[in-house]
N, CA and C atoms of all chains as a GROMACS GRO file, in nm:
protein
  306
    1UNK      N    1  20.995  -9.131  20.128
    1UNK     CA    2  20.925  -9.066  20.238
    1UNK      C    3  20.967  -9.142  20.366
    2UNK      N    4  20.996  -9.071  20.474
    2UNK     CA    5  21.094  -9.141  20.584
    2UNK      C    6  20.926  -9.228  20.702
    3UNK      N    7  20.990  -9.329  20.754
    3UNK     CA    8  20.844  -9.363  20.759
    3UNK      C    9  20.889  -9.351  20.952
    4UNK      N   10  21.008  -9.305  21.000
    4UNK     CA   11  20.943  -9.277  21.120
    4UNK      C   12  20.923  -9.108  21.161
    5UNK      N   13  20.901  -9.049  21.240
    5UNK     CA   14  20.854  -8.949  21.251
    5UNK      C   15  20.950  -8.846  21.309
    6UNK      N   16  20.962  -8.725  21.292
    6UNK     CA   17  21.019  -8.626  21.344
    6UNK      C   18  21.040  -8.643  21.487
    7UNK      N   19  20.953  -8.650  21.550
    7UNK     CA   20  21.035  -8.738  21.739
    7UNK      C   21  21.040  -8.845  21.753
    8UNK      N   22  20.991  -8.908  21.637
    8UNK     CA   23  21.050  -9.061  21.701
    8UNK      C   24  20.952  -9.183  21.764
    9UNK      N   25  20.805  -9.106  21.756
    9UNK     CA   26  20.705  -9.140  21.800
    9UNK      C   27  20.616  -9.212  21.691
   10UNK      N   28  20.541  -9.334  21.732
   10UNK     CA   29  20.474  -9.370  21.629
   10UNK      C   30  20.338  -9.284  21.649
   11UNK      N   31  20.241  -9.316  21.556
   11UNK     CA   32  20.119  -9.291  21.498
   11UNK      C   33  20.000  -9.317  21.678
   12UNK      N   34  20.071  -9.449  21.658
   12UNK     CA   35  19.963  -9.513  21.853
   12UNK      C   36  20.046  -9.425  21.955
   13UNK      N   37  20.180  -9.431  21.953
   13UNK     CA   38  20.204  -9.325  22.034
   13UNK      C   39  20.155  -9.209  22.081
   14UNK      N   40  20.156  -9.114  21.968
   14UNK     CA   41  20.113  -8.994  21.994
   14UNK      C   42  20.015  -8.976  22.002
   15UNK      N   43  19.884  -9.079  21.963
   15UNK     CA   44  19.742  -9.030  21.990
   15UNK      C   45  19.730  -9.096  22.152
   16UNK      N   46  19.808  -9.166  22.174
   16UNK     CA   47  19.782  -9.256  22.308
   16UNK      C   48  19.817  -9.116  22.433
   17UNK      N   49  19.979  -9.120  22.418
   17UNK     CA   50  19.968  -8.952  22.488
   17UNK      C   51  19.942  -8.837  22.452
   18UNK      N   52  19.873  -8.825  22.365
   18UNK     CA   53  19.787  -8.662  22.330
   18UNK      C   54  19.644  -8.735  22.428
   19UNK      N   55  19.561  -8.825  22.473
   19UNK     CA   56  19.460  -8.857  22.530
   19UNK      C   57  19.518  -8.840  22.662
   20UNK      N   58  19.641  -8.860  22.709
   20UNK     CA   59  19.640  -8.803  22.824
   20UNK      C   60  19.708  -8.712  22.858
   21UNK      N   61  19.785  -8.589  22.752
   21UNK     CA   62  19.776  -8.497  22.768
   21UNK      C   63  19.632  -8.396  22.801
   22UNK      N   64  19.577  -8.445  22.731
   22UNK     CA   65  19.407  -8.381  22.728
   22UNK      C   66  19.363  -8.393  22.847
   23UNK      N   67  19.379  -8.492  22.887
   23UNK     CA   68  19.303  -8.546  23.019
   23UNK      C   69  19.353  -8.440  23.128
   24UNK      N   70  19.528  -8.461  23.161
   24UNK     CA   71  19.557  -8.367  23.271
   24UNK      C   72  19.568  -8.208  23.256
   25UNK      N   73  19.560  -8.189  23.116
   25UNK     CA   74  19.547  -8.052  23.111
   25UNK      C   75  19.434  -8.019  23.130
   26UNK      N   76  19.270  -8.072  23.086
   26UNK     CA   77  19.169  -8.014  23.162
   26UNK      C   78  19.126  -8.051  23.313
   27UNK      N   79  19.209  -8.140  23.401
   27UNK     CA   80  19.209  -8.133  23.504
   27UNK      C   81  19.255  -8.034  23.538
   28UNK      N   82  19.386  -7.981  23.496
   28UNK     CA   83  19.500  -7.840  23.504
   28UNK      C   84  19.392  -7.699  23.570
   29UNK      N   85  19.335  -7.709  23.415
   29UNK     CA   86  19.229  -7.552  23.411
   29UNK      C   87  19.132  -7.608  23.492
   30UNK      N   88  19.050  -7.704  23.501
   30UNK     CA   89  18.927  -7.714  23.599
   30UNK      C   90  18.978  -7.643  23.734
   31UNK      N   91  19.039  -7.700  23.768
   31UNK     CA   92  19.111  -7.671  23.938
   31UNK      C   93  19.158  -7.546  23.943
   32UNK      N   94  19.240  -7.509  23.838
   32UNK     CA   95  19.248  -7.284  23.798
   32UNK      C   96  19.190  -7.275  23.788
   33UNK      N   97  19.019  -7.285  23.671
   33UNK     CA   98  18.900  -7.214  23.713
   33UNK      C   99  18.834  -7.209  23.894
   34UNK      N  100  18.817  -7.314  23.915
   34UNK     CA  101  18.787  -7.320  24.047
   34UNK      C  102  18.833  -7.242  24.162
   35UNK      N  103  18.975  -7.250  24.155
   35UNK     CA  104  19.096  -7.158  24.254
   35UNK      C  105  18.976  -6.992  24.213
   36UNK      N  106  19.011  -6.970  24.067
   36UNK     CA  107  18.977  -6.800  24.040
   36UNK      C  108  18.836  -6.852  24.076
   37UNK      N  109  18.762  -6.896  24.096
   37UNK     CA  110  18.586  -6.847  24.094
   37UNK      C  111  18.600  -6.891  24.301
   38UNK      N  112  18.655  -6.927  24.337
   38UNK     CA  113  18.703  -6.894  24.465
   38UNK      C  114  18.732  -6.719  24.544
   39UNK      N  115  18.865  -6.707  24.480
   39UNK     CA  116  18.940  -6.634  24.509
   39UNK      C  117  18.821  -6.489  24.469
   40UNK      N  118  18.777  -6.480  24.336
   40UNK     CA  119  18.642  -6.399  24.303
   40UNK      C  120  18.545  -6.384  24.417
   41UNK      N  121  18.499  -6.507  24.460
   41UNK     CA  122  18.390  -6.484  24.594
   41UNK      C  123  18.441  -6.442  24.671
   42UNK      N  124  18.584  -6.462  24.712
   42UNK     CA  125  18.615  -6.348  24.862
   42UNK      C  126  18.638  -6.197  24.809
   43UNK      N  127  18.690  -6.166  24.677
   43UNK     CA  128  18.743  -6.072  24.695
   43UNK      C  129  18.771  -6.022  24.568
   44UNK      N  130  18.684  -5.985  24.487
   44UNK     CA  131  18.676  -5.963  24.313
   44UNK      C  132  18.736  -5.846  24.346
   45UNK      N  133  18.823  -5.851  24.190
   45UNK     CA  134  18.981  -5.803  24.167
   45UNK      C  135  18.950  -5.685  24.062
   46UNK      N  136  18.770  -5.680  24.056
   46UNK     CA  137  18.752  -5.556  23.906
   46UNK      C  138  18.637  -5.478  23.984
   47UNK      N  139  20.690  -7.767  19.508
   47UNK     CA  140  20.663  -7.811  19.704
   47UNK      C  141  20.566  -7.934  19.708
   48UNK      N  142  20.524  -8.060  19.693
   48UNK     CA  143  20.393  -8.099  19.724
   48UNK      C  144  20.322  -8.040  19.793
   49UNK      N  145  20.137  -8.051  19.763
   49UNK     CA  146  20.051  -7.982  19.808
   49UNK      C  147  20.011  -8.075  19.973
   50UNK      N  148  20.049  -8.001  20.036
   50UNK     CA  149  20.035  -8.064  20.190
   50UNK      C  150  19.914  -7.990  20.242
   51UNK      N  151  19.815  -8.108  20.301
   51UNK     CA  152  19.702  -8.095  20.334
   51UNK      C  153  19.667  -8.000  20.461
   52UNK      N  154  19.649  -7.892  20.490
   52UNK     CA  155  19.664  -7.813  20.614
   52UNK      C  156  19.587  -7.885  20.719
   53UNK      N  157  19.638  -7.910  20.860
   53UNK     CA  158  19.562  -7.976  20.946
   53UNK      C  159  19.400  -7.893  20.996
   54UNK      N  160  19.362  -8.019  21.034
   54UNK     CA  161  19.240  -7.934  21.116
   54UNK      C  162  19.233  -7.995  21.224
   55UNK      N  163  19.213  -7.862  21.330
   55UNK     CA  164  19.211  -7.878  21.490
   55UNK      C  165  19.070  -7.880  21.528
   56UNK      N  166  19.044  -7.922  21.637
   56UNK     CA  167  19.135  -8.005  21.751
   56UNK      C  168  19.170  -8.135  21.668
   57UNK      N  169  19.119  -8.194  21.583
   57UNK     CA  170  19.136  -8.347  21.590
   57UNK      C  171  19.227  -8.391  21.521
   58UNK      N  172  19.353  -8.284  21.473
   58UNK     CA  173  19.468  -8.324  21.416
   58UNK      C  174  19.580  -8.282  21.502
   59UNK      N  175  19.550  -8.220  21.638
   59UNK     CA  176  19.643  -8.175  21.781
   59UNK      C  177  19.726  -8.306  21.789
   60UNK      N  178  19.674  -8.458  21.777
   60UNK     CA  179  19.772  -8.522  21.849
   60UNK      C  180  19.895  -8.507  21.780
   61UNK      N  181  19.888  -8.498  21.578
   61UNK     CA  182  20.024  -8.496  21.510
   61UNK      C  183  20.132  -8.388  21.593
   62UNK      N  184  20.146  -8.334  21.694
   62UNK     CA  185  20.238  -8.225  21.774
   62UNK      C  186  20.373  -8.349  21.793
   63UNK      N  187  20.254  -8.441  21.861
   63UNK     CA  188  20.388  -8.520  21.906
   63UNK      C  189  20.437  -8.622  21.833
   64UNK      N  190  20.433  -8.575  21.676
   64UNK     CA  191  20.506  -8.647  21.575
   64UNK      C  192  20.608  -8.565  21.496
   65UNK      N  193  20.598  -8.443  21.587
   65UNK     CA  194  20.728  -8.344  21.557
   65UNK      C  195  20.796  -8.324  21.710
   66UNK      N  196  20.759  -8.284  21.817
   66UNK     CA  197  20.782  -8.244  21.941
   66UNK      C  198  20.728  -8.414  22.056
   67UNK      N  199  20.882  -8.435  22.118
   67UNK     CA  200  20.897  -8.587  22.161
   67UNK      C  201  20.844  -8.521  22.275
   68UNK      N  202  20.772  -8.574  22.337
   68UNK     CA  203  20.732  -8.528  22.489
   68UNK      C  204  20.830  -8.631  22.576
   69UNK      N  205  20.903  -8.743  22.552
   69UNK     CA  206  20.996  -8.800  22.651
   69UNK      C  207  21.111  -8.652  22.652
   70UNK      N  208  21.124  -8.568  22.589
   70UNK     CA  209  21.201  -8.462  22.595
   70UNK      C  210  21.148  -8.355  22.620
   71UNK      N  211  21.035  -8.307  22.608
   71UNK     CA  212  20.999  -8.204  22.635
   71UNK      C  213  20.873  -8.194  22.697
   72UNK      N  214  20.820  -8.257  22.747
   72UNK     CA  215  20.694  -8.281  22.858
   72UNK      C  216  20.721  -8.155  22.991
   73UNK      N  217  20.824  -8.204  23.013
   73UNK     CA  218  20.873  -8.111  23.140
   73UNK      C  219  20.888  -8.018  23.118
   74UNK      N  220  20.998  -7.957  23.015
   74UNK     CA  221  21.028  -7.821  23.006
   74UNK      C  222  20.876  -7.717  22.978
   75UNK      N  223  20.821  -7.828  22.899
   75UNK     CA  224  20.699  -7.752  22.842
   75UNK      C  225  20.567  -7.717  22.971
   76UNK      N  226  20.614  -7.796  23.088
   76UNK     CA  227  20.541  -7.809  23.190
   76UNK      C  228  20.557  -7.725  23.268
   77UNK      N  229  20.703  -7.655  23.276
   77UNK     CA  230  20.779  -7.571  23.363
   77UNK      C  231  20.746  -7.466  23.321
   78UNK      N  232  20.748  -7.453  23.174
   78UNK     CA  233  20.741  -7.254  23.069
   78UNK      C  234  20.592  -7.230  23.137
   79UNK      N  235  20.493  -7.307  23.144
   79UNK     CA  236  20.356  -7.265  23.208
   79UNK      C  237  20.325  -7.278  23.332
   80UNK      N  238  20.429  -7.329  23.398
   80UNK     CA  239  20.438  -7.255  23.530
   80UNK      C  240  20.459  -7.175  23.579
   81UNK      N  241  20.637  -7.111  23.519
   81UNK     CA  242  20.668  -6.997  23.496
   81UNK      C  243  20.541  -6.881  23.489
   82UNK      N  244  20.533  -6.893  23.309
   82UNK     CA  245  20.416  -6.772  23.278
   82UNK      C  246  20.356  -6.807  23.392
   83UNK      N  247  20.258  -6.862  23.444
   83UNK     CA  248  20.150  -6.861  23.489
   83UNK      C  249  20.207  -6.788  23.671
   84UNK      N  250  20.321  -6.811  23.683
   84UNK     CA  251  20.375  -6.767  23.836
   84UNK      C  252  20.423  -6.572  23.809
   85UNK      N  253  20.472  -6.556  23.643
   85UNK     CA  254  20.516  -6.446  23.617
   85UNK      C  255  20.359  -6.384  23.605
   86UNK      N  256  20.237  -6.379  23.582
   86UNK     CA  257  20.166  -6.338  23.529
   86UNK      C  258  20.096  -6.303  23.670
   87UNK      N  259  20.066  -6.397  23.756
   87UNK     CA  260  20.009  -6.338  23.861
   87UNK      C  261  20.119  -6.254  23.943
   88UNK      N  262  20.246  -6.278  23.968
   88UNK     CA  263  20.357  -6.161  24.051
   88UNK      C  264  20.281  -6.026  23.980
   89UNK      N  265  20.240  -6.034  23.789
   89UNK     CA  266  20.256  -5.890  23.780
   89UNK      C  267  20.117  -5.803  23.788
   90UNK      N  268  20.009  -5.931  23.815
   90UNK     CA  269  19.879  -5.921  23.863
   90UNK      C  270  19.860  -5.820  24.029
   91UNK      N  271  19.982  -5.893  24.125
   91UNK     CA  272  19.947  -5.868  24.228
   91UNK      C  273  20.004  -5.737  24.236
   92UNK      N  274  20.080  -5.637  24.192
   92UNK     CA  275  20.150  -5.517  24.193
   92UNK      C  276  20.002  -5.453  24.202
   93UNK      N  277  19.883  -5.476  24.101
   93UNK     CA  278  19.798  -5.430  24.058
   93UNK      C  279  19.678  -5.462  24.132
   94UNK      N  280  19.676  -5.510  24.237
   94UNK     CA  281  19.526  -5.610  24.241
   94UNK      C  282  19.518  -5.521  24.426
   95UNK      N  283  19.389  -5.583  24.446
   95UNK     CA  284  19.324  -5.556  24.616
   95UNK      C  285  19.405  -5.602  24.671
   96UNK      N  286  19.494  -5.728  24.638
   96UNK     CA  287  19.543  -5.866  24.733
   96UNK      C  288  19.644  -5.844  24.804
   97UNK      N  289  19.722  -5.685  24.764
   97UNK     CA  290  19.857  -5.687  24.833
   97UNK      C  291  19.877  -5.643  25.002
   98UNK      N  292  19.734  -5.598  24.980
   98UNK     CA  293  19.729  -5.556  25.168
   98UNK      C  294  19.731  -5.676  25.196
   99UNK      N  295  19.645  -5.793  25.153
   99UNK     CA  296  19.640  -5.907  25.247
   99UNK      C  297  19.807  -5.955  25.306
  100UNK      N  298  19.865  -5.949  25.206
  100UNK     CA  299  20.031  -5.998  25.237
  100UNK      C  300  20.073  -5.875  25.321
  101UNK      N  301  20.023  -5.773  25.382
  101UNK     CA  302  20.081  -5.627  25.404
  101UNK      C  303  20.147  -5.586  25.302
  102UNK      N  304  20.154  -5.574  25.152
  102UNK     CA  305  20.181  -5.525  25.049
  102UNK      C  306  20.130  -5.344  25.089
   0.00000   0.00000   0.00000
Protein backbone atom coordinates (compact mmCIF):
# COMPACT_ATOMS: atom_id res chain seq x y z
CA UNK A 1 0.00 0.00 0.00
CA UNK A 2 1.85 3.22 -1.25
CA UNK A 3 2.13 5.35 1.86
CA UNK A 4 2.30 8.77 0.12
CA UNK A 5 -0.72 10.10 -1.40
CA UNK A 6 -2.15 10.71 -4.80
CA UNK A 7 -0.94 14.64 -4.70
CA UNK A 8 1.65 14.33 -2.76
CA UNK A 9 0.18 15.79 0.28
CA UNK A 10 0.42 14.46 3.71
CA UNK A 11 -2.49 13.62 6.11
CA UNK A 12 -1.50 17.39 8.27
CA UNK A 13 -1.35 18.82 5.02
CA UNK A 14 -4.52 18.46 3.70
CA UNK A 15 -6.56 18.92 6.79
CA UNK A 16 -4.35 22.07 7.52
CA UNK A 17 -5.45 23.53 3.96
CA UNK A 18 -8.94 22.13 3.73
CA UNK A 19 -9.32 24.60 7.23
CA UNK A 20 -8.44 27.25 5.15
CA UNK A 21 -10.02 26.43 2.26
CA UNK A 22 -13.25 26.51 4.43
CA UNK A 23 -12.43 29.57 5.91
CA UNK A 24 -12.08 31.67 2.53
CA UNK A 25 -14.70 30.02 0.83
CA UNK A 26 -17.32 31.02 3.44
CA UNK A 27 -15.93 34.39 3.47
CA UNK A 28 -16.40 33.93 -0.60
CA UNK A 29 -20.39 33.28 -0.20
CA UNK A 30 -20.90 35.59 2.91
CA UNK A 31 -19.88 38.70 0.82
CA UNK A 32 -22.12 37.02 -2.49
CA UNK A 33 -24.89 36.62 -0.14
CA UNK A 34 -24.56 40.11 0.98
CA UNK A 35 -23.76 41.71 -2.66
CA UNK A 36 -27.43 39.65 -3.72
CA UNK A 37 -29.46 40.71 -0.48
CA UNK A 38 -28.14 44.25 -1.53
CA UNK A 39 -28.67 44.30 -5.04
CA UNK A 40 -32.49 42.59 -3.97
CA UNK A 41 -33.21 45.84 -1.83
CA UNK A 42 -32.70 48.16 -4.75
CA UNK A 43 -34.16 46.25 -7.26
CA UNK A 44 -35.66 42.53 -6.96
CA UNK A 45 -35.10 40.64 -10.14
CA UNK A 46 -38.62 38.29 -9.60
CA UNK B 1 -11.76 -5.28 -5.18
CA UNK B 2 -11.18 -4.64 -1.33
CA UNK B 3 -14.17 -3.39 0.48
CA UNK B 4 -13.39 0.44 0.65
CA UNK B 5 -15.13 2.32 3.24
CA UNK B 6 -17.40 5.07 1.44
CA UNK B 7 -16.55 8.53 2.84
CA UNK B 8 -18.78 10.64 4.86
CA UNK B 9 -19.16 14.36 4.28
CA UNK B 10 -18.48 17.08 5.35
CA UNK B 11 -15.91 15.58 7.67
CA UNK B 12 -14.13 13.41 5.18
CA UNK B 13 -13.98 16.75 2.46
CA UNK B 14 -10.43 17.35 3.55
CA UNK B 15 -9.26 13.65 1.85
CA UNK B 16 -9.88 15.90 -1.80
CA UNK B 17 -6.56 17.10 -1.27
CA UNK B 18 -5.05 13.69 -0.99
CA UNK B 19 -6.03 13.13 -4.58
CA UNK B 20 -6.24 16.84 -6.08
CA UNK B 21 -2.72 18.96 -5.09
CA UNK B 22 -4.00 22.41 -4.58
CA UNK B 23 -0.13 23.74 -5.10
CA UNK B 24 -1.53 22.82 -8.74
CA UNK B 25 -4.77 23.42 -8.84
CA UNK B 26 -5.93 26.05 -6.28
CA UNK B 27 -5.96 28.56 -9.06
CA UNK B 28 -7.34 26.96 -11.90
CA UNK B 29 -10.03 25.75 -9.60
CA UNK B 30 -10.36 29.42 -8.45
CA UNK B 31 -10.62 30.76 -11.98
CA UNK B 32 -13.51 27.80 -13.31
CA UNK B 33 -15.74 29.70 -10.44
CA UNK B 34 -15.11 32.78 -11.52
CA UNK B 35 -15.71 32.07 -14.87
CA UNK B 36 -19.16 30.18 -14.07
CA UNK B 37 -20.00 32.65 -11.72
CA UNK B 38 -19.11 35.76 -14.46
CA UNK B 39 -20.87 33.32 -17.30
CA UNK B 40 -23.95 32.88 -15.17
CA UNK B 41 -24.72 36.39 -14.35
CA UNK B 42 -23.82 37.76 -18.36
CA UNK B 43 -26.73 35.13 -18.96
CA UNK B 44 -28.79 36.47 -15.96
CA UNK B 45 -28.54 39.97 -17.26
CA UNK B 46 -30.03 39.26 -20.97
CA UNK B 47 -33.00 38.37 -18.64
CA UNK B 48 -33.17 40.60 -15.64
CA UNK B 49 -34.61 44.56 -14.87
CA UNK B 50 -30.76 45.52 -14.76
CA UNK B 51 -30.14 46.05 -18.42
CA UNK B 52 -31.74 49.50 -18.65
CA UNK B 53 -29.52 50.49 -15.87
CA UNK B 54 -26.38 49.90 -18.30
CA UNK B 55 -28.85 51.38 -21.20
CA UNK B 56 -29.24 47.71 -22.19
Amino acid sequence: MADTSISGLTVEQAKEFHEQFKVTYTAFAGIAALAHFLVLAWKPWF
Amino acid sequence: MADIPRPKNPQDDWKIWLVVNPATWLIPILMSVFLLGILIHALLFTVSPYGAYWGG
